[in-house]
N, CA, C and O of each residue as an XYZ file, in Angstrom:
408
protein
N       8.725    -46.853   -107.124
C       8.206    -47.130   -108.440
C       9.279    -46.773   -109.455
O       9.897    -45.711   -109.538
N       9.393    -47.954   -110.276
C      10.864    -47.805   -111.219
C       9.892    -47.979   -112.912
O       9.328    -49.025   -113.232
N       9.903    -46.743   -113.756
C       9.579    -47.346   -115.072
C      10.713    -46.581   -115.807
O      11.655    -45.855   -115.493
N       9.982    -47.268   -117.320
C      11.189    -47.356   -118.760
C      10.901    -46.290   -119.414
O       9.811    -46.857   -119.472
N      10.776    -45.360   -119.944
C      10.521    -44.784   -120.942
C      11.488    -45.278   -122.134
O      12.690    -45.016   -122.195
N      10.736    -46.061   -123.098
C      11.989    -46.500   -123.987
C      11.685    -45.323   -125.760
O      10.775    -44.760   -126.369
N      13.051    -45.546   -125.833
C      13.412    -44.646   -126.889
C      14.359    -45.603   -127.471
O      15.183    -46.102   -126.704
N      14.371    -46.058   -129.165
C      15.178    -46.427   -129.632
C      16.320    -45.895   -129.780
O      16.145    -44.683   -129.915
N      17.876    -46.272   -129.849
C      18.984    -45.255   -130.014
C      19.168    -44.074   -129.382
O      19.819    -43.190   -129.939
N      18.683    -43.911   -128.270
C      18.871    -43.355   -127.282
C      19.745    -43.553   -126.255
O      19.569    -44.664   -125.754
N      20.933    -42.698   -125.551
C      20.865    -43.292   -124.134
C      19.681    -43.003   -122.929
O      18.854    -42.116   -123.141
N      19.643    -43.642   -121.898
C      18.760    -43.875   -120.987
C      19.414    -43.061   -119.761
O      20.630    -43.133   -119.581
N      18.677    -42.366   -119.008
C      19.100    -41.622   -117.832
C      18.205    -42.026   -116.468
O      17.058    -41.591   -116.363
N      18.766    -42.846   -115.475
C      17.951    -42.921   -114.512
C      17.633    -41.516   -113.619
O      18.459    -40.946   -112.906
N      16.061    -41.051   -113.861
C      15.760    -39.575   -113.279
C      14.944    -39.973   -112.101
O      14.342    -41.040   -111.979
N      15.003    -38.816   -111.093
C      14.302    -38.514   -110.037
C      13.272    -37.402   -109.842
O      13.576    -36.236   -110.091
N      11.883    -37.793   -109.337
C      11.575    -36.199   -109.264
C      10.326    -36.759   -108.186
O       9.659    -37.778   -108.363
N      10.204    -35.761   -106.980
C       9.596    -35.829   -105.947
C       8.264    -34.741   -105.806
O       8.619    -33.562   -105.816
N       7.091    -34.926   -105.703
C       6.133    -33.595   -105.317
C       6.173    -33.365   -104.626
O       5.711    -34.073   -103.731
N       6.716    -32.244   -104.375
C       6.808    -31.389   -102.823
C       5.800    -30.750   -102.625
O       6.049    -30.055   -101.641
N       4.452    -30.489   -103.078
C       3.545    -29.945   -102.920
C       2.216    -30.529   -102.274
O       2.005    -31.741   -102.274
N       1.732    -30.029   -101.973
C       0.321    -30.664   -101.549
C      -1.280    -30.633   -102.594
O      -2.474    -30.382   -102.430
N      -0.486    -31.001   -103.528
C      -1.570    -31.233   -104.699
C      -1.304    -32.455   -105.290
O      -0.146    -32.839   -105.131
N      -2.048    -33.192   -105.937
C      -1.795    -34.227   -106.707
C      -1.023    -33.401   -108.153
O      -1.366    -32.257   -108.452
N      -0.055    -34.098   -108.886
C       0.164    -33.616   -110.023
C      -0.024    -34.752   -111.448
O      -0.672    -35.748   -111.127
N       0.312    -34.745   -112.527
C       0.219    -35.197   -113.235
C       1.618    -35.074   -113.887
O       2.159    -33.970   -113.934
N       2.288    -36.302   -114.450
C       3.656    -36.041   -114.942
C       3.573    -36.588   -116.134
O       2.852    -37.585   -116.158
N       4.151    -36.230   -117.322
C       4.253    -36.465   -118.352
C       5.639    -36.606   -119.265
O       6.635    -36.092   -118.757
N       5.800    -37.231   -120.519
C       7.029    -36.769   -121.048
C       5.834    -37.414   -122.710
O       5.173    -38.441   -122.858
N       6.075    -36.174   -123.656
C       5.522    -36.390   -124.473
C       6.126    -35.876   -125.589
O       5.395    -35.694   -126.562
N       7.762    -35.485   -125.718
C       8.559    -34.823   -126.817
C       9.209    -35.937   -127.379
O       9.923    -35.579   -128.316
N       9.249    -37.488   -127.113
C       9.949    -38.056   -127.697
C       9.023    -39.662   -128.377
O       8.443    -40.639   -127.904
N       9.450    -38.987   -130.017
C       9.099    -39.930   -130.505
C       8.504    -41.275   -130.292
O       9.322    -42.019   -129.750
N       7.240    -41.903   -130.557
C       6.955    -43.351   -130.465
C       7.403    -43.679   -129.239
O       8.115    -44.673   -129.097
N       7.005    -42.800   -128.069
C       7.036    -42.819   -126.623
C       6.172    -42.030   -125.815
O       5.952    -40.850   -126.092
N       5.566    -42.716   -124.638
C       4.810    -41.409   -123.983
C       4.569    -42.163   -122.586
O       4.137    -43.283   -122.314
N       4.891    -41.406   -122.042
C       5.394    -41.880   -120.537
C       4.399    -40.191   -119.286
O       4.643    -38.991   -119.163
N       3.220    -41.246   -118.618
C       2.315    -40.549   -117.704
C       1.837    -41.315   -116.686
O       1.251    -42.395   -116.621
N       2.349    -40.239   -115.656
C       1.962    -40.658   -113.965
C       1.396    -40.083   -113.122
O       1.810    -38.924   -113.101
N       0.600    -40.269   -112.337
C       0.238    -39.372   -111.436
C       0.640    -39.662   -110.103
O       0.549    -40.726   -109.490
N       1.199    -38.315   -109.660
C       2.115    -38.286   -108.178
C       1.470    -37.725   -107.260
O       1.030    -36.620   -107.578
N       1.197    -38.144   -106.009
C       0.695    -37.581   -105.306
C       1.262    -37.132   -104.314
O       2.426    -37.506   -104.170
N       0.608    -36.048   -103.122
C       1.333    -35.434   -102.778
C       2.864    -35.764   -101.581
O       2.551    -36.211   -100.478
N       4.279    -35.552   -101.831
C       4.977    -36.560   -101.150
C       5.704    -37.513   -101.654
O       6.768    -37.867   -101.146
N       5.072    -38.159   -102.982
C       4.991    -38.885   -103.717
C       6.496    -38.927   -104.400
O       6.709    -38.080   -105.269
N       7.451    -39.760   -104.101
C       8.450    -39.783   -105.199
C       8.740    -40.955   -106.642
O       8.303    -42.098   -106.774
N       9.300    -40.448   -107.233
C       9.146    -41.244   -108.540
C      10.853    -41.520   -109.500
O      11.876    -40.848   -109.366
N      10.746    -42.096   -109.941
C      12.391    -42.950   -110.249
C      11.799    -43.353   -111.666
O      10.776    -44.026   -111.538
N      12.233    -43.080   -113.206
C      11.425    -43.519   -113.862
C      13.632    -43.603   -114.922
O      14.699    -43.278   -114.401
N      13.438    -44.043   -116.089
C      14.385    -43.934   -116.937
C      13.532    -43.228   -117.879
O      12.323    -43.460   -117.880
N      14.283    -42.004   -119.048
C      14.246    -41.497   -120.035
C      15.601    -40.947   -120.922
O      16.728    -40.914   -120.430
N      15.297    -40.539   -122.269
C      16.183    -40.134   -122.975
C      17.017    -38.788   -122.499
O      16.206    -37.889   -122.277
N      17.983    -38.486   -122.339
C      19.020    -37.510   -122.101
C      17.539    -36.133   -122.754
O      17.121    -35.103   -122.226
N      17.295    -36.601   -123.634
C      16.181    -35.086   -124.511
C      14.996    -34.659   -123.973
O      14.368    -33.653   -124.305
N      14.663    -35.603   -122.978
C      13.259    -35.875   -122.552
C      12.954    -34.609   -121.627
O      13.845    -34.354   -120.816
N      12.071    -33.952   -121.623
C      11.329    -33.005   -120.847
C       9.936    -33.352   -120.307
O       8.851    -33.449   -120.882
N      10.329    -33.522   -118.915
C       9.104    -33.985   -118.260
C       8.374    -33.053   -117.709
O       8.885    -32.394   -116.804
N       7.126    -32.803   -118.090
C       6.131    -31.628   -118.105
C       5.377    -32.020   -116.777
O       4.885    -33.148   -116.753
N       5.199    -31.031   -115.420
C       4.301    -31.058   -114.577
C       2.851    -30.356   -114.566
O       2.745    -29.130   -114.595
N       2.027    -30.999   -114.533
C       0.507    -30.753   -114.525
C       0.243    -30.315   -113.302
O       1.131    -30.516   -112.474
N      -0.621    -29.828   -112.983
C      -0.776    -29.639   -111.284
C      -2.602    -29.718   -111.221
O      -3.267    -28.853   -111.791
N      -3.202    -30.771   -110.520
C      -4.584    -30.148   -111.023
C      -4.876    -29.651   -109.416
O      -4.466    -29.631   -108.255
N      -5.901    -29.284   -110.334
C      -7.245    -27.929   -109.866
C      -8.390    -28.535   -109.623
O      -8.532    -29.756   -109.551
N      -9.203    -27.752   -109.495
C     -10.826    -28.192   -109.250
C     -11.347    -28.879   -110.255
O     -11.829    -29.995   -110.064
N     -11.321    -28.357   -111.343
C     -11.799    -29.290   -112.633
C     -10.858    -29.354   -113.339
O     -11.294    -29.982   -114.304
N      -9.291    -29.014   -113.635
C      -8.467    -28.940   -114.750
C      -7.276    -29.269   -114.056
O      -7.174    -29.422   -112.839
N      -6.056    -29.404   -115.220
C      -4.473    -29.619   -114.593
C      -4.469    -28.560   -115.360
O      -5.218    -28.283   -116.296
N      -3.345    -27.823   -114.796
C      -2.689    -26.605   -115.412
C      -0.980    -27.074   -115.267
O      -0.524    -27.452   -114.188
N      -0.251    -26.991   -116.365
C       0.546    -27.269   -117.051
C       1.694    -25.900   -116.093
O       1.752    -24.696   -116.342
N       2.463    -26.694   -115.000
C       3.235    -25.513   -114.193
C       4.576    -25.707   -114.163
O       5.230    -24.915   -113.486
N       5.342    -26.895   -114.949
C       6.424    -26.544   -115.319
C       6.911    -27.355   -116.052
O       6.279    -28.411   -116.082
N       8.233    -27.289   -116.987
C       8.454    -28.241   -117.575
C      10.355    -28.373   -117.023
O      11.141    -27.438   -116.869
N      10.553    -29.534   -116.878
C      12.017    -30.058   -116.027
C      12.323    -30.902   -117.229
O      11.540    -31.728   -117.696
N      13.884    -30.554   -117.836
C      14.379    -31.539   -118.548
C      15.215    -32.350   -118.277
O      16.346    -31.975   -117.966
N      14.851    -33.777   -118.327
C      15.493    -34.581   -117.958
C      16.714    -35.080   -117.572
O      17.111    -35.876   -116.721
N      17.239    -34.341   -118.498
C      19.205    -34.502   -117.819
C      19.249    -33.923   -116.442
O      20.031    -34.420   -115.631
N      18.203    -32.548   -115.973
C      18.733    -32.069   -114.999
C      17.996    -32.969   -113.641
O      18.273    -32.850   -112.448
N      17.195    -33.692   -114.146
C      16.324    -34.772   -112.845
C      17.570    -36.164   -112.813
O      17.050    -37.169   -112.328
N      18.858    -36.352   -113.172
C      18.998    -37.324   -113.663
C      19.680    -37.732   -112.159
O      20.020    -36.912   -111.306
N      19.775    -38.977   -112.070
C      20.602    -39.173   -110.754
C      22.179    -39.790   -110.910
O      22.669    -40.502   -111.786
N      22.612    -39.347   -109.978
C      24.068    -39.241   -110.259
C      24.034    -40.653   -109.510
O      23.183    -40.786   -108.630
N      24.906    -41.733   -109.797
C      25.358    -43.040   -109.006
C      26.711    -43.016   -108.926
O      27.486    -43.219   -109.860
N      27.101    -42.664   -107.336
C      28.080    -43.187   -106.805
C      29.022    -44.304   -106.911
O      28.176    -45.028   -107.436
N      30.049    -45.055   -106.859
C      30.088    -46.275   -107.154
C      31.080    -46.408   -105.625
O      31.961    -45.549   -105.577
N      31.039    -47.179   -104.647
C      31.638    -47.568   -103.673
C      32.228    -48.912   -103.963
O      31.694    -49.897   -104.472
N      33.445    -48.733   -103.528
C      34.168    -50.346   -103.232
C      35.026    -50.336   -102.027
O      35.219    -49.344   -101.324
N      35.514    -51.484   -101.847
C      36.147    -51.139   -100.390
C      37.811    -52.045   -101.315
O      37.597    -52.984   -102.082
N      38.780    -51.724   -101.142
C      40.271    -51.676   -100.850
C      40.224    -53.215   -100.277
O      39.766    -53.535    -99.180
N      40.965    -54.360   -101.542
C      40.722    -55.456   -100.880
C      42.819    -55.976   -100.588
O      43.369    -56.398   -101.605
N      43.402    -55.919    -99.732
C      44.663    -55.953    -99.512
C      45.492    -57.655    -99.695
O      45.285    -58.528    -98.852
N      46.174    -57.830   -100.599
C      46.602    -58.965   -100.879
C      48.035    -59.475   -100.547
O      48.782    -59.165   -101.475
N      48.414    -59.863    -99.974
C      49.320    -59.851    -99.362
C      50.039    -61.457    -99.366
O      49.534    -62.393    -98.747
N      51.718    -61.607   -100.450
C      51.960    -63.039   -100.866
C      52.792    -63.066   -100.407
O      53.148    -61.892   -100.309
N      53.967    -64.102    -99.675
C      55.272    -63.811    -99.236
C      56.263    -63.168   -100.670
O      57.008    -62.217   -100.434
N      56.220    -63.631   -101.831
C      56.643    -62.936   -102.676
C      56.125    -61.566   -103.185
O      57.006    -60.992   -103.826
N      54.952    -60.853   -103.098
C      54.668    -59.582   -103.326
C      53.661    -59.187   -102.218
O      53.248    -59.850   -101.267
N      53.332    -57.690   -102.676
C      52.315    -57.272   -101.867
C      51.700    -56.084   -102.969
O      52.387    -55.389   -103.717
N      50.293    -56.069   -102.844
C      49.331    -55.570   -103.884
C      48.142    -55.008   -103.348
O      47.398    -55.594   -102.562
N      48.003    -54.030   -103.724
C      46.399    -53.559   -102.886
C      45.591    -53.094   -104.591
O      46.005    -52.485   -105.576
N      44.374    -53.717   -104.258
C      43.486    -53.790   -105.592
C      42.420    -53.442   -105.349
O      41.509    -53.783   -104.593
N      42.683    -52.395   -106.382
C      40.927    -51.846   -106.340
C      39.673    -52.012   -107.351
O      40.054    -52.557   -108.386
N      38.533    -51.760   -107.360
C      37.520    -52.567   -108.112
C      37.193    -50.562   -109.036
O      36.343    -50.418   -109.914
């Protein structure tokens, strides 16, 4: 599951965050302006969403009758790092020789 949290004039951070618990939780991000971004994860459950570099995504955890509010993760630190792979493409002319990378 891939969503937007959009923020005008913002940059965008593709974040990760997984429940490792055996409760359903409730996820939220509700600090940024004319935005509000809520999911519920269940247990196992991983999630891939974009938000603002500022964004603090608040975990709910519920209970018998209530969510209780058990942590708050800010977004830069959920953010996922992308690798970039290329492979070495070797060019080879009777007048030169060139190895190019992407």
């Amino acid at each position: 599951m891939s969503d937007r949290l959009c923020s005008k004039g913002n940059s965008q951070l593709l974040c990760y965050y997984a429940n490792v618990t055996n409760q359903i939780q409730i996820v939220r991000i509700e600090n940024i302006a004319n935005s509000y971004f809520e999911r519920v994860v269940f247990p196992g459950q991983r999630l891939m969403f974009e938000a603002a570099a500022e964004a603090v995504l608040e975990i709910h955890t519920c209970g018998v009758a209530s969510a209780i509010l058990s942590d708050k993760i800010p977004c830069y630190v959920l953010r996922v790092i992308e690798e970039v792979s290329c492979e070495l493409d070797i060019v080879v002319t009777p007048q030169k020789s060139a190895v190019l990378a992407c």
